[in-house]
Backbone as a printed PyTorch tensor [residue, N CA C, xyz], in Angstrom:
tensor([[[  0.8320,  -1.1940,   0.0000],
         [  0.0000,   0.0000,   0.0000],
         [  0.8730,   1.2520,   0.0000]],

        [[  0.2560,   2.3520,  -0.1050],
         [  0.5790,   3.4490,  -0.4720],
         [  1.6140,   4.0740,   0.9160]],

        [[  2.9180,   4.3030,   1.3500],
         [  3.5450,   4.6570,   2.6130],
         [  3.5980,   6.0130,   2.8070]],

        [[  4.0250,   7.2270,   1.6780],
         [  3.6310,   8.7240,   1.6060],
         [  4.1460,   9.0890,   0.0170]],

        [[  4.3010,  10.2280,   0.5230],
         [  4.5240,  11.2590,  -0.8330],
         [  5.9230,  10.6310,  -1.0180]],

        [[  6.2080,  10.5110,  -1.9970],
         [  7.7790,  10.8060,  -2.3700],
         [  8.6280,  11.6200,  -2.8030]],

        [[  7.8560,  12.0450,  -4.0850],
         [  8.3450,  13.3270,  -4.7530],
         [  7.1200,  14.2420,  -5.6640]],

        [[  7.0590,  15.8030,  -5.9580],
         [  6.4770,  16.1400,  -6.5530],
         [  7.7900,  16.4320,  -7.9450]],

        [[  7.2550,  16.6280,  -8.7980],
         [  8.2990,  16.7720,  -9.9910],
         [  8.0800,  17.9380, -11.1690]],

        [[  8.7700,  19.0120, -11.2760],
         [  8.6950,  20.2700, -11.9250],
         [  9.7760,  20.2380, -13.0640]],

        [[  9.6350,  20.7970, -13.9410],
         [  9.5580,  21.0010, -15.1710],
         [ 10.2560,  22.8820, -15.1020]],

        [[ 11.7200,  22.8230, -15.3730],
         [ 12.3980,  24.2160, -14.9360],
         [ 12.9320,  25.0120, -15.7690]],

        [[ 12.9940,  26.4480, -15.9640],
         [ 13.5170,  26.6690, -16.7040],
         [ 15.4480,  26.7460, -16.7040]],

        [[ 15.4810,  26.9390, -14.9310],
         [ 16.8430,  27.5070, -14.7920],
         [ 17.1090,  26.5820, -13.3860]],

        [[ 17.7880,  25.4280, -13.5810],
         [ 18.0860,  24.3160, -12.5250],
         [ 19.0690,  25.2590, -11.5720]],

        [[ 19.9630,  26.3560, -11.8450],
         [ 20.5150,  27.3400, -10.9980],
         [ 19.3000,  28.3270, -10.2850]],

        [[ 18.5420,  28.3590, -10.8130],
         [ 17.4050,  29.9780, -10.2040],
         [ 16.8090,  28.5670,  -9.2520]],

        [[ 16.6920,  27.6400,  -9.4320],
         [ 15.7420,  27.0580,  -8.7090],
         [ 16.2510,  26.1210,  -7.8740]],

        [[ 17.7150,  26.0490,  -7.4330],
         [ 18.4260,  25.3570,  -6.4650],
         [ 18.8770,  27.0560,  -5.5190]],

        [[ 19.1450,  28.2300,  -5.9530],
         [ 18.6460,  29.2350,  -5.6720],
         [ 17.5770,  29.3550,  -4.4120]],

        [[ 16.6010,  29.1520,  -5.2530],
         [ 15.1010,  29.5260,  -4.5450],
         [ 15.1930,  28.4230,  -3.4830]],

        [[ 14.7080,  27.1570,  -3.7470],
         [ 14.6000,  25.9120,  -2.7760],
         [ 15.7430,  25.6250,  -1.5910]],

        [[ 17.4050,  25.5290,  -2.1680],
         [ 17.8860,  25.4820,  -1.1560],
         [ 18.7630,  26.6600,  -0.5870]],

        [[ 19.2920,  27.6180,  -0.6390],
         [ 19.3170,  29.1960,  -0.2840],
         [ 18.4350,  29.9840,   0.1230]],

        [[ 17.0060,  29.6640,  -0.6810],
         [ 16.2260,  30.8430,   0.1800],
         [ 15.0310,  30.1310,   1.2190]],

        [[ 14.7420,  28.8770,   0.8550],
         [ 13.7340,  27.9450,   1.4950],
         [ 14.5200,  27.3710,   2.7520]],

        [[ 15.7680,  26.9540,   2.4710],
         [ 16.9330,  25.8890,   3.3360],
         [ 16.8270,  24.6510,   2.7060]],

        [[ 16.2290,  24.1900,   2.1920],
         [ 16.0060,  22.6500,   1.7460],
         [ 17.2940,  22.5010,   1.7640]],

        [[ 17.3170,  20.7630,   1.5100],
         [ 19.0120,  20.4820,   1.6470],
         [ 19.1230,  19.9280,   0.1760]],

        [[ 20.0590,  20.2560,  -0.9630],
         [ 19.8540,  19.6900,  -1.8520],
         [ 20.2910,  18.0060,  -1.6730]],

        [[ 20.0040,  17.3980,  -2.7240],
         [ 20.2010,  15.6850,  -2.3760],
         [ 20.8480,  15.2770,  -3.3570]],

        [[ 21.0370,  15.2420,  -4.8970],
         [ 21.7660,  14.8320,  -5.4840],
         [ 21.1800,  15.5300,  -6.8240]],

        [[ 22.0880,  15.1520,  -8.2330],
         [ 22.0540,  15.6050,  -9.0010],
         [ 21.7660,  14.2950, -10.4380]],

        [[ 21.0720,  14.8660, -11.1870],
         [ 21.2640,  14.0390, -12.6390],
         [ 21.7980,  14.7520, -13.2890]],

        [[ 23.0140,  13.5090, -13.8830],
         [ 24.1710,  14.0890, -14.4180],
         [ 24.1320,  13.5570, -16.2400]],

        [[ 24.3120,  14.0720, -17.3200],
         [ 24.0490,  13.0610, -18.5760],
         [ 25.7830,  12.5370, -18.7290]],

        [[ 26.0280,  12.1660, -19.6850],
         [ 26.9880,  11.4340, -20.6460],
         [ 28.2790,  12.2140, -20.4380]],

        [[ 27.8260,  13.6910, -20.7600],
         [ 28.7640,  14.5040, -21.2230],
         [ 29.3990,  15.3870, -19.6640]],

        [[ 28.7290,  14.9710, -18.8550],
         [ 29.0070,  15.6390, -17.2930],
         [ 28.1150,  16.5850, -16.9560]],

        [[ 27.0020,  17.0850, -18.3560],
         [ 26.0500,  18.0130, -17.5950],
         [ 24.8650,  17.8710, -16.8860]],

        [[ 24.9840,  18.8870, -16.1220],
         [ 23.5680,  18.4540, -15.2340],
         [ 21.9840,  18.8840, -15.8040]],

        [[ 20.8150,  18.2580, -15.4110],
         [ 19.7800,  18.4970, -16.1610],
         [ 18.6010,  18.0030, -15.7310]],

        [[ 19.0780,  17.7700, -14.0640],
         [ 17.7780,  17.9960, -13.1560],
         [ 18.9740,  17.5600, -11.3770]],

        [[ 17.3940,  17.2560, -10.7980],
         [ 18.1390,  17.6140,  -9.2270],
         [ 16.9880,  17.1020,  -8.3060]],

        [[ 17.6120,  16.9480,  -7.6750],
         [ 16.3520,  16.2900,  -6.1010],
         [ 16.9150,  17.0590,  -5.0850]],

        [[ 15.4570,  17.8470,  -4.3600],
         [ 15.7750,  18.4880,  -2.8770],
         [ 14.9950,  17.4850,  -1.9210]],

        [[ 15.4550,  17.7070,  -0.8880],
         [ 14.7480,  16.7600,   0.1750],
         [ 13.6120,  17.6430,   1.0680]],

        [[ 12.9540,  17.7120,   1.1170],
         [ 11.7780,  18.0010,   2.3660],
         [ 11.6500,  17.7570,   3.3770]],

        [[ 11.3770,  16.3830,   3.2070],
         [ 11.2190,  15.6240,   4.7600],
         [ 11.7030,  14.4660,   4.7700]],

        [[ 11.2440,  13.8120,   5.8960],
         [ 12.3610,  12.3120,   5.9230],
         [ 12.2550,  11.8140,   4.7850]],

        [[ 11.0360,  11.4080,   4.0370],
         [ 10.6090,  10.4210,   3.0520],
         [ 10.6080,  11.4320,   1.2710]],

        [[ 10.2160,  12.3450,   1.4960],
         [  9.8190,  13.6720,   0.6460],
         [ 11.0690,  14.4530,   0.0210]],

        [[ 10.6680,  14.1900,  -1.0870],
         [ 11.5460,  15.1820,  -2.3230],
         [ 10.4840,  16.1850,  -3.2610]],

        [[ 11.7940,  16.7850,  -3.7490],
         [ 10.6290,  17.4870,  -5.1720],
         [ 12.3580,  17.4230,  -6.3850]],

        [[ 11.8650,  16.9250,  -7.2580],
         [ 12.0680,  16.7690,  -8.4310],
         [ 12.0870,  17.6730,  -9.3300]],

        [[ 13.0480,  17.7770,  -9.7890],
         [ 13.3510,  19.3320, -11.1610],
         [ 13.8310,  18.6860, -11.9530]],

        [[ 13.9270,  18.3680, -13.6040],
         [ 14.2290,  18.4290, -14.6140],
         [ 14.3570,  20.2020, -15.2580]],

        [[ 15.4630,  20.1950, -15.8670],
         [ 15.3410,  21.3970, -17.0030],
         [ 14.4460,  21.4880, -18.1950]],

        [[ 14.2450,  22.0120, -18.3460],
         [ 12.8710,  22.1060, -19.6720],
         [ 12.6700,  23.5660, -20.5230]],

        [[ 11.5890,  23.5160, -21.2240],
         [ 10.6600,  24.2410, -21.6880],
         [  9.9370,  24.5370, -20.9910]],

        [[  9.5870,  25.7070, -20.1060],
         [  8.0280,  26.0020, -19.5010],
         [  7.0020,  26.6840, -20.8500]],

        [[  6.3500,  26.0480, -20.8820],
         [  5.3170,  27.0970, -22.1710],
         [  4.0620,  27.0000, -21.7970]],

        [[  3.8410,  28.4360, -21.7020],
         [  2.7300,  29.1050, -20.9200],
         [  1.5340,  28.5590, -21.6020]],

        [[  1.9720,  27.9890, -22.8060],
         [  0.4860,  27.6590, -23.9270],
         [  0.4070,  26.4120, -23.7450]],

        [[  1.2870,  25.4190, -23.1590],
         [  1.1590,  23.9040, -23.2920],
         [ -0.3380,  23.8170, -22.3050]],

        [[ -0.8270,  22.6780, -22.4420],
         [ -1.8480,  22.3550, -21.6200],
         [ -1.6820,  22.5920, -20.0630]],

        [[ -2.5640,  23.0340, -19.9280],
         [ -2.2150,  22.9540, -18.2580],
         [ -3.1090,  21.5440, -17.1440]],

        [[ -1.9920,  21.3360, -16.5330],
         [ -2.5620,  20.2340, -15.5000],
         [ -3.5190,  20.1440, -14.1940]],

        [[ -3.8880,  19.6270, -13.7430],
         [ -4.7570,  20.2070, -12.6790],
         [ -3.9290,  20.1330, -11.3530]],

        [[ -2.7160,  20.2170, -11.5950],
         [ -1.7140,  20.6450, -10.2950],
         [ -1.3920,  21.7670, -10.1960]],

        [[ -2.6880,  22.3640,  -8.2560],
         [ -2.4890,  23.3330,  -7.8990],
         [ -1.4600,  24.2730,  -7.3450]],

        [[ -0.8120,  23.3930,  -6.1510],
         [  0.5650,  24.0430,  -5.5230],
         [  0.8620,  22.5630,  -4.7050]],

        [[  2.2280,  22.8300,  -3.9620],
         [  2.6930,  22.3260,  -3.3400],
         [  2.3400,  22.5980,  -2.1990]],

        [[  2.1290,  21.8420,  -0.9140],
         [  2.0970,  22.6340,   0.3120],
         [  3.1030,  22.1810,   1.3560]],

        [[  4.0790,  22.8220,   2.2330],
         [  5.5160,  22.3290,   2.6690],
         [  5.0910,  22.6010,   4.3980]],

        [[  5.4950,  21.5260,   4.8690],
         [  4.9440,  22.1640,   6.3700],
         [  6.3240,  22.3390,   7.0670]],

        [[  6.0110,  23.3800,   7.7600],
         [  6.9670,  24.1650,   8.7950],
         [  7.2580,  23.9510,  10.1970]],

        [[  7.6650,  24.0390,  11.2300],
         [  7.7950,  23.4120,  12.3190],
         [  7.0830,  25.3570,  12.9750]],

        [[  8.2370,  25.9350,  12.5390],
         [  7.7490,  27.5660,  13.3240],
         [  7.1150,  28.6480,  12.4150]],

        [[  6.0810,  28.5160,  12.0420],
         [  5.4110,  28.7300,  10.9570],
         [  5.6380,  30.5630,  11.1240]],

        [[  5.7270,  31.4930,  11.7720],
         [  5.8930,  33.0550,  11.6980],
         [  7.5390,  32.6860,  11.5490]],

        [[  8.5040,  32.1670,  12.7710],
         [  9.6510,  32.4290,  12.2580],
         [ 10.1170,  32.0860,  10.8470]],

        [[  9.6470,  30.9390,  10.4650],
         [ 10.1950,  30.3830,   8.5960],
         [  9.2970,  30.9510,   7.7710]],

        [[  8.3300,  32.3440,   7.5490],
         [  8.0680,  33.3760,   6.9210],
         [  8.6680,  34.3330,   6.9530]],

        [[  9.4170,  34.2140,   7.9990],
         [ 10.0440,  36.2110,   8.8050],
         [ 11.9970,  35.5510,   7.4800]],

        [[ 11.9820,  34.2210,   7.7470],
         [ 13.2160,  33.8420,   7.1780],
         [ 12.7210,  33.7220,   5.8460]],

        [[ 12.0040,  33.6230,   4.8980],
         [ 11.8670,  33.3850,   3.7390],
         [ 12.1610,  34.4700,   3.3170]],

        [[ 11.1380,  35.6560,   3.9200],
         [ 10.9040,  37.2620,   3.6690],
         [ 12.3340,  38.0550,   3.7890]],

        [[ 12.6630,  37.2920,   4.6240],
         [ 14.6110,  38.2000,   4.6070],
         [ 15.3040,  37.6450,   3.5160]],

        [[ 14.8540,  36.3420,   3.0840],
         [ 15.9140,  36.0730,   2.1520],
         [ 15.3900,  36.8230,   0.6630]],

        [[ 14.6400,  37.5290,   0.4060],
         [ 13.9680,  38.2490,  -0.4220],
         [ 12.5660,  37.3920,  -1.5830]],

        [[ 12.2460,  36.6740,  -0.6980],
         [ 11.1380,  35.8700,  -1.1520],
         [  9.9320,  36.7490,  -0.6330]],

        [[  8.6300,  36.6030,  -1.3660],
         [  7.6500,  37.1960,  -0.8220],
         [  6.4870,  36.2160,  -0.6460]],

        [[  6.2140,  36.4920,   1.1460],
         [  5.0060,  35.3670,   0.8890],
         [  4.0960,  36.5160,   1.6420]],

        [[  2.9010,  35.8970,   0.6610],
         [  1.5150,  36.3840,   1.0530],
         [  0.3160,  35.9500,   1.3470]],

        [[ -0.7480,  36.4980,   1.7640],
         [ -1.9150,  35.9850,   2.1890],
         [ -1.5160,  34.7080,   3.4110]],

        [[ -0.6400,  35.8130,   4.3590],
         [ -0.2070,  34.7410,   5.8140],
         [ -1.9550,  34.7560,   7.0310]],

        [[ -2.7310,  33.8960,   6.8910],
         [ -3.5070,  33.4990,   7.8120],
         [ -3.6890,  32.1460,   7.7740]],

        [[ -4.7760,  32.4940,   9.3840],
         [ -5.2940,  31.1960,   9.4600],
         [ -6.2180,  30.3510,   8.9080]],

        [[ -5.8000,  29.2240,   8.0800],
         [ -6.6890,  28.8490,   7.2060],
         [ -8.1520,  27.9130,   7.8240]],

        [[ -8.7290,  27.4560,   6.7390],
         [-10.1270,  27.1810,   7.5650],
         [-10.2170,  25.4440,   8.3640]],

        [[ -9.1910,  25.1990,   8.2240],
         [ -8.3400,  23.5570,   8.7930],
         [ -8.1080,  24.0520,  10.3900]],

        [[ -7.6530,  25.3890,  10.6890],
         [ -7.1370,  26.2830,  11.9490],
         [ -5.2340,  25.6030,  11.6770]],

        [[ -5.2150,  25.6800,  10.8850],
         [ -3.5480,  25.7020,  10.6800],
         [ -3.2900,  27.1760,   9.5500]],

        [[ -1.7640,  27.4810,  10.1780],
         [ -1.1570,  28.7870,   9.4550],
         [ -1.3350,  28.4910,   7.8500]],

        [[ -1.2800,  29.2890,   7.6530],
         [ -0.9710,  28.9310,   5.3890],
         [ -0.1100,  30.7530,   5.0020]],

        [[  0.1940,  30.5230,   4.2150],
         [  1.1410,  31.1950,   3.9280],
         [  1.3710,  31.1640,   2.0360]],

        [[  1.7850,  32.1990,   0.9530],
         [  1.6880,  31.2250,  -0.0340],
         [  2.8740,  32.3090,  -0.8000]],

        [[  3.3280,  31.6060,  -1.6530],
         [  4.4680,  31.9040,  -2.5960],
         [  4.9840,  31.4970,  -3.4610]],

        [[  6.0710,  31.6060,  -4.2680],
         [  5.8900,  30.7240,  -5.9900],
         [  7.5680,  30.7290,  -6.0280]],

        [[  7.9440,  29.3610,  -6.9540],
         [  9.4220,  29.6130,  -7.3310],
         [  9.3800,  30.3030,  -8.4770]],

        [[ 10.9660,  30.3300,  -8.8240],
         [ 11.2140,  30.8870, -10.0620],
         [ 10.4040,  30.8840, -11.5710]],

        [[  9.7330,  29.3170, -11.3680],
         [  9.1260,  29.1480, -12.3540],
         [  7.7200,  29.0650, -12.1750]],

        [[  6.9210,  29.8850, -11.3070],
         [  5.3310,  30.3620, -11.3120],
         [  4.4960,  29.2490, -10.3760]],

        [[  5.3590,  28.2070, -10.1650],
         [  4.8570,  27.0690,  -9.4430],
         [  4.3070,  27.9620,  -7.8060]],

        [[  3.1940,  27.4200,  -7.3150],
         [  2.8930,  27.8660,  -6.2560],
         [  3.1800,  27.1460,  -4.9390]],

        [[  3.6930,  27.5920,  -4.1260],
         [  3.8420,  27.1110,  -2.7470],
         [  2.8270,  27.6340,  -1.7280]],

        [[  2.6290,  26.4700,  -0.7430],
         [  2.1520,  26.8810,   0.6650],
         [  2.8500,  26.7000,   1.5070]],

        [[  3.2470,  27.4350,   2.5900],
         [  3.8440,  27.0620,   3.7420],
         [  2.5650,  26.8570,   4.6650]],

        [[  2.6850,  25.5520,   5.5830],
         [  1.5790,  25.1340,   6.4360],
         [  2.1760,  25.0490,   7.5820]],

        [[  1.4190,  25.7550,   8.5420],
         [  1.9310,  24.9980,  10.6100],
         [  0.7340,  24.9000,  10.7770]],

        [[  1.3220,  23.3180,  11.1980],
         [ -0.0030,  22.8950,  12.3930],
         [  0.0670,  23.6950,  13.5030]],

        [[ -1.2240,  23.3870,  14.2380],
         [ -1.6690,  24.2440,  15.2470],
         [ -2.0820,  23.4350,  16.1470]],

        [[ -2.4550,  23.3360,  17.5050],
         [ -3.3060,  22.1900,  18.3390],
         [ -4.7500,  22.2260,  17.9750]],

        [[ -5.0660,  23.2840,  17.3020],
         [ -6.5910,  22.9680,  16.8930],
         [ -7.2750,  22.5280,  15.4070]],

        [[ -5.2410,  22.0880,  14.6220],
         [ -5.5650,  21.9870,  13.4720],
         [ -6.5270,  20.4500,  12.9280]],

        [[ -7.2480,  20.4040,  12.0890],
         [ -7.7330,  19.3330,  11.9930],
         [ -7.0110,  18.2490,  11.2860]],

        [[ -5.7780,  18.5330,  11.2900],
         [ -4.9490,  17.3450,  10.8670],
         [ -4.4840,  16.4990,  12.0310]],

        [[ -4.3520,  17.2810,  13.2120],
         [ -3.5810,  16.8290,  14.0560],
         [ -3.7950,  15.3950,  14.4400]],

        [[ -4.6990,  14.9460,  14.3550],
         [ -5.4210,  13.4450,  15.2040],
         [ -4.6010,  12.5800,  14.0640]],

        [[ -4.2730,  12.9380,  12.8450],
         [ -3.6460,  11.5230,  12.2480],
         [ -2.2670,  11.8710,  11.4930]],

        [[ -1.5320,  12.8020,  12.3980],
         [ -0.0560,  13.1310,  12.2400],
         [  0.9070,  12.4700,  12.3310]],

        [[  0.6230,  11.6470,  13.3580],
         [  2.0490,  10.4520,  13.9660],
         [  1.0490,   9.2240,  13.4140]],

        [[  0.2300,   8.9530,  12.9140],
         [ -0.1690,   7.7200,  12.8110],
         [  1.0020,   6.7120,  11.8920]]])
């Protein structure tokens, strides 16, 4: 059966702007690299969480290709005001910081390439909480 997420996987224009964004301005830790034939690189894995990556290939973004019904990512935080106050210094902008209707923080912001992020903290009254450690 299904154990969790593993990876989400993006489609980049600039594997530098977006190791940039994720591990410099987010902290992620990067994890390794795909390397081709010739020694160049042409995608990358960051880590999230214990089990959790996100996946970059270099690409084409084209604003006209079909679009998918993948909304955003959502990344959860341990200190949900301090790792906004740190995003915001590193010159990232996140907006629309409340409490969402779950009663956990949300927070929202985009990488280099238009992709949308949420930053999430649980809360003790969030309604996730009862099946967190399960």
């Amino acid at each position: 059966m299904i154990r969790d997420l593993a990876h989400v996987c993006f489609v980049v224009r600039d594997l530098e702007a977006s190791h940039e964004f994720y591990v410099k301005k987010l902290g992620l830790c990067a994890a390794f690299d795909f390397v081709n034939d010739k020694g160049e690189r042409f995608g990358m894995y960051v880590k999230v969480g214990p089990r959790s990556f996100i996946e970059m290939f270099k690409g084409d973004v084209d604003a006209k290709a079909p679009k998918q019904s993948f909304q955003h990512i959502c990344l959860e935080v341990e200190d949900f005001h301090q790792t906004v106050a740190a995003i915001r210094k590193a010159g990232v902008a996140v907006d629309n910081v409340n409490m969402g209707g779950d009663n956990s923080w949300q927070g929202w912001l985009a990488d280099p390439d238009g992709n949308v992020i949420e930053l999430h903290g649980y809360t003790p009254k969030s309604m996730q909480t009862p099946f967190l450690d399960e």
